[in-house]
N, C-alpha and C positions, 0 to 999 in steps of 0.2 A: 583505479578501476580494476575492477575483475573480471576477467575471462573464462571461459569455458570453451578449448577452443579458441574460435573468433566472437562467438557470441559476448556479449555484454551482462553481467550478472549485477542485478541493484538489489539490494533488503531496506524495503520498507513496511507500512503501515497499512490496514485496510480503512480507507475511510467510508466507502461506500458499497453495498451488496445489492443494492435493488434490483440490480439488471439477469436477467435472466444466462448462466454460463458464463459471466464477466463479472471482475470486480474493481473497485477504482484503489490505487495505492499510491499513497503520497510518500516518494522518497526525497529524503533531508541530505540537505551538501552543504557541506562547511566551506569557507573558500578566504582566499585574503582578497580585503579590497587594495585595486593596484596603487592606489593614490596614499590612503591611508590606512592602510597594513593592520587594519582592523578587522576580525573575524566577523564573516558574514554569513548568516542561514538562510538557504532558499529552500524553496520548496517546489519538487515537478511533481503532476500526476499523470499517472499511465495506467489504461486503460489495460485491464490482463483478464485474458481467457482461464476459466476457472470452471473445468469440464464437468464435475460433481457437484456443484456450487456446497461447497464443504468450507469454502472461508466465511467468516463471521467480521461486522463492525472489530477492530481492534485489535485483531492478528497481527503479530508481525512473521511476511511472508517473505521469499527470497523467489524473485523475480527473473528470468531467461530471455533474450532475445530472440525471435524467431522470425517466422515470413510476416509477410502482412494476413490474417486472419479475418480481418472488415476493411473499414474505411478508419479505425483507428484501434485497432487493436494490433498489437505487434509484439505482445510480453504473454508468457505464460507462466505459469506458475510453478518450481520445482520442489520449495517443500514448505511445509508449516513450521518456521521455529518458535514459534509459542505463541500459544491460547489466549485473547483477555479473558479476566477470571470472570464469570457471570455472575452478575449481582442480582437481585429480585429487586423489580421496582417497589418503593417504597410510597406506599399508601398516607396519602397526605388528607386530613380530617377537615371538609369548609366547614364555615360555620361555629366550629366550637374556640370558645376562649377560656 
């Protein structure tokens, strides 16, 4: 784990921006199971205060521990390490064969 400080420091994913000032990030942990010493991925999400709403679907962000800000918001956001690259949706033709 990483600290700043005392605080808690995670890099994850943005999966979700709807909310207005908040954005939902899915951080990934590798871990050994205790039984059978097999590598195991989970997945947590945390709800992070995102004062400019400047993160987008796919960012990967790097994450801060801080006070409580709602009823479940407790991460803010300290930087952007990279952009997903934006695609144009691709226009799909019914009807023709």
């Amino acid at each position: 784990m990483n600290y700043i400080g005392n605080r808690k420091v995670r890099t994850g994913q943005v999966v979700s921006d709807k909310m207005d000032k908040t954005v939902v990030v899915a951080v990934e942990v590798l871990r050994r199971h205790p039984l059978y010493k097999k590598t195991v991925k989970g997945t947590k999400k945390y709800k992070v205060c995102d004062e400019g709403n400047v993160c987008r679907v796919g960012d990967r962000v790097k994450i801060v521990e801080t006070r409580p800000l709602s009823k479940e918001k407790r991460w803010r956001i300290t930087e952007i390490i990279s952009r997903r690259e934006s695609t144009e949706a691709e226009s799909v033709e019914i009807g023709k064969k």
